[in-house]
C-alpha positions as a LaTeX table, in Angstrom:
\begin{tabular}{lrrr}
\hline
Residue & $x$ (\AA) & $y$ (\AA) & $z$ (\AA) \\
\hline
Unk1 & 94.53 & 63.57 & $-97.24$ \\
Unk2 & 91.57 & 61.23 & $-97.54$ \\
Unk3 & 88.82 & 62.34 & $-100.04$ \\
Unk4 & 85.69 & 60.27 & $-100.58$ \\
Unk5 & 83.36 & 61.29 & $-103.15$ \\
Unk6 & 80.26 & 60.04 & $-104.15$ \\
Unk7 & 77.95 & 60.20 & $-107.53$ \\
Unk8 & 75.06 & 57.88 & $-109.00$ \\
Unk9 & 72.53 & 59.68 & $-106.96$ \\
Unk10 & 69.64 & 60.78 & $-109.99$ \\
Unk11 & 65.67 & 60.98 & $-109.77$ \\
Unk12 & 64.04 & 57.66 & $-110.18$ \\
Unk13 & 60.91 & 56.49 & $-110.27$ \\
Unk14 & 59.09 & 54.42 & $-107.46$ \\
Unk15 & 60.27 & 50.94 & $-107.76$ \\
Unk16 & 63.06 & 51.76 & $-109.78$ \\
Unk17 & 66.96 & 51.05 & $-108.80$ \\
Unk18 & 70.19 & 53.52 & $-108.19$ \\
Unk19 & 73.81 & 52.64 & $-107.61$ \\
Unk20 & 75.83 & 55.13 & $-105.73$ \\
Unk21 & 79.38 & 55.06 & $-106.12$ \\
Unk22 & 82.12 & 55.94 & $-103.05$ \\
Unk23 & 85.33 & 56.39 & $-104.94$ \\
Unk24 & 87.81 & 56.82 & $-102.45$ \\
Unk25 & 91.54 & 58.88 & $-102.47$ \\
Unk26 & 94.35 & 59.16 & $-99.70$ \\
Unk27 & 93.09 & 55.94 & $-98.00$ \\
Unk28 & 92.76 & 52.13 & $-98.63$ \\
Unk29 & 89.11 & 51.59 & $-98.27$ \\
Unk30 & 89.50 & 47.61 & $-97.57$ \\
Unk31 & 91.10 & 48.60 & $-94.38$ \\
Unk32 & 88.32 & 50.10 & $-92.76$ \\
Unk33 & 84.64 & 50.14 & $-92.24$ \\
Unk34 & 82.70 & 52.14 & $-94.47$ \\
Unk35 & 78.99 & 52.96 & $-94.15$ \\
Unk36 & 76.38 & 54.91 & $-96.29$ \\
Unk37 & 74.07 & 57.55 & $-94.54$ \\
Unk38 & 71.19 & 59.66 & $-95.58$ \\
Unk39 & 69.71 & 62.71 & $-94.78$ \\
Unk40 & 66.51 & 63.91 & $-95.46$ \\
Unk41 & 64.80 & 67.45 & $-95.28$ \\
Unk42 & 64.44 & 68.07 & $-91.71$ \\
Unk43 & 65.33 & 64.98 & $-90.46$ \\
Unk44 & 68.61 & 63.92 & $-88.94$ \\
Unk45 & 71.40 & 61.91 & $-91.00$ \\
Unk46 & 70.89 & 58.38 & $-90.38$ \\
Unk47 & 72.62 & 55.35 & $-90.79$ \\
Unk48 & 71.96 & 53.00 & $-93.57$ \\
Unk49 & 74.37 & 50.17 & $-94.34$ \\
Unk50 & 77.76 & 49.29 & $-93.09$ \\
Unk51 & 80.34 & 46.85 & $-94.96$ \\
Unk52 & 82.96 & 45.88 & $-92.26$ \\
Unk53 & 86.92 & 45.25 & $-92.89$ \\
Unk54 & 85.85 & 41.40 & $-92.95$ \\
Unk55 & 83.36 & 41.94 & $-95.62$ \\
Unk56 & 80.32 & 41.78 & $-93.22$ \\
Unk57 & 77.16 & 43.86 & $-93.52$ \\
Unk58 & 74.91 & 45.57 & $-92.05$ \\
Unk59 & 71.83 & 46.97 & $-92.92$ \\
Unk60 & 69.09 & 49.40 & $-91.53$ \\
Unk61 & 65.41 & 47.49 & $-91.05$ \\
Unk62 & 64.10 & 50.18 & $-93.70$ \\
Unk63 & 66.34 & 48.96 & $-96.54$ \\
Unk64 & 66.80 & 45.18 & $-95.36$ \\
Unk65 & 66.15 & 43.56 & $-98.50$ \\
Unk66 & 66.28 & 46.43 & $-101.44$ \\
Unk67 & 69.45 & 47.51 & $-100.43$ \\
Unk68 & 73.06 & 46.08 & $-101.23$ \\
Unk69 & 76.35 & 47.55 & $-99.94$ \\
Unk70 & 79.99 & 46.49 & $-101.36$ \\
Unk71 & 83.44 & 47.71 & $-101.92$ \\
Unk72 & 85.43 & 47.02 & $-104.73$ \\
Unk73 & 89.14 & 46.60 & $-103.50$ \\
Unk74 & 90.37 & 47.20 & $-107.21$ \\
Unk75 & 88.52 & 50.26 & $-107.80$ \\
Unk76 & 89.37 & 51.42 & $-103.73$ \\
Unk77 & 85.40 & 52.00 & $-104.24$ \\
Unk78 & 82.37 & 51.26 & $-101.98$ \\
Unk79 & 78.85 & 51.10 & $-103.73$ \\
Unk80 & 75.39 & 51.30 & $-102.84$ \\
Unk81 & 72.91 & 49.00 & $-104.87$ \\
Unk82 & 69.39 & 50.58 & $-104.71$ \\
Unk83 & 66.81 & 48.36 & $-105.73$ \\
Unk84 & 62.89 & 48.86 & $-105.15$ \\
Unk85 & 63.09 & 52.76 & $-104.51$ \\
Unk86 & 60.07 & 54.56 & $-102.61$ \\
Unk87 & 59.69 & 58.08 & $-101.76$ \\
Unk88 & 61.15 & 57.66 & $-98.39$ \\
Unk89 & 64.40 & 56.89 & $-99.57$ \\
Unk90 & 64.65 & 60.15 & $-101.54$ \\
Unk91 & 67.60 & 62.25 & $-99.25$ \\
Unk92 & 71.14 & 63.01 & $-99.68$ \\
Unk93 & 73.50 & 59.96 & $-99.16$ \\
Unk94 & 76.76 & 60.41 & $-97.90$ \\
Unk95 & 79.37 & 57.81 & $-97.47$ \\
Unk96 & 81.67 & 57.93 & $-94.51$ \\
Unk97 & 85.17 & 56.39 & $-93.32$ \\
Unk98 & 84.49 & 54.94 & $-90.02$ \\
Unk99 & 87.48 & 56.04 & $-88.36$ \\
Unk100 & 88.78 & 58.38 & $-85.76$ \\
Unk101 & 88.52 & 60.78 & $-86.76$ \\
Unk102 & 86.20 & 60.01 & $-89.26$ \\
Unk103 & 85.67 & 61.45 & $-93.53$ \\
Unk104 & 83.10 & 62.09 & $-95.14$ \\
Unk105 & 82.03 & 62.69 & $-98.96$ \\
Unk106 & 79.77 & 65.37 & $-100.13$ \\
Unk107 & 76.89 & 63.15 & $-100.60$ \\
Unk108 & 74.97 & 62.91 & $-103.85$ \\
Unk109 & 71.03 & 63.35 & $-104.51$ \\
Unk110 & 68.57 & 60.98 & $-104.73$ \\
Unk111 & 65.34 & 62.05 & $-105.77$ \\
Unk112 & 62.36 & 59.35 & $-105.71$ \\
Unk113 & 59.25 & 60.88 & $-107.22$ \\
Unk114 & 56.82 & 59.63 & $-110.81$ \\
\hline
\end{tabular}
């Protein structure tokens, strides 16, 4: 059974950084895409980066730049490097297995607010 949870999410500051951590059981993480989402208060989840089987990324226009996904085969772990925080990036995060079908974690809080 494939269980993906997540934790790092915390209240920051504008400006300041978060890494969210994917720790992954029941499934080999390097064999599969894995992405991060977020969800916001009355908004729809949305996607935010991607880190592909080969090791490629992608990334949303919103967090080009601040943002920094990668996977750490070792740890069977995907992370999310937050850097530059602003209030629109406050939401739940989720990470997902990009398969059919596919799994997702409970997501963890982040909270962007001085």
């Amino acid at each position: 059974q494939v269980r993906l949870v997540e934790s790092g999410g915390d209240l920051v500051q504008p400006g300041g950084s978060l890494r969210l951590s994917c720790a992954a059981s029941g499934s080999i993480l390097s064999r599969y895409t894995m992405g991060w989402y977020r969800q916001a208060p009355g908004k729809e989840r949305e996607l935010v980066a991607q880190i592909l089987r080969s090791g490629f990324t992608y990334y949303a226009d919103s967090v080009k730049g601040r943002f920094t996904i990668s996977r750490d085969n070792s740890k069977n772990t995907v992370y999310l490097q937050m850097n530059s925080l602003k209030g629109e990036d406050a939401a739940v995060y989720y990470c997902k297995q990009e398969t059919m079908p596919p799994y997702w974690g409970q997501g963890t809080q982040v909270t962007v607010s001085s």
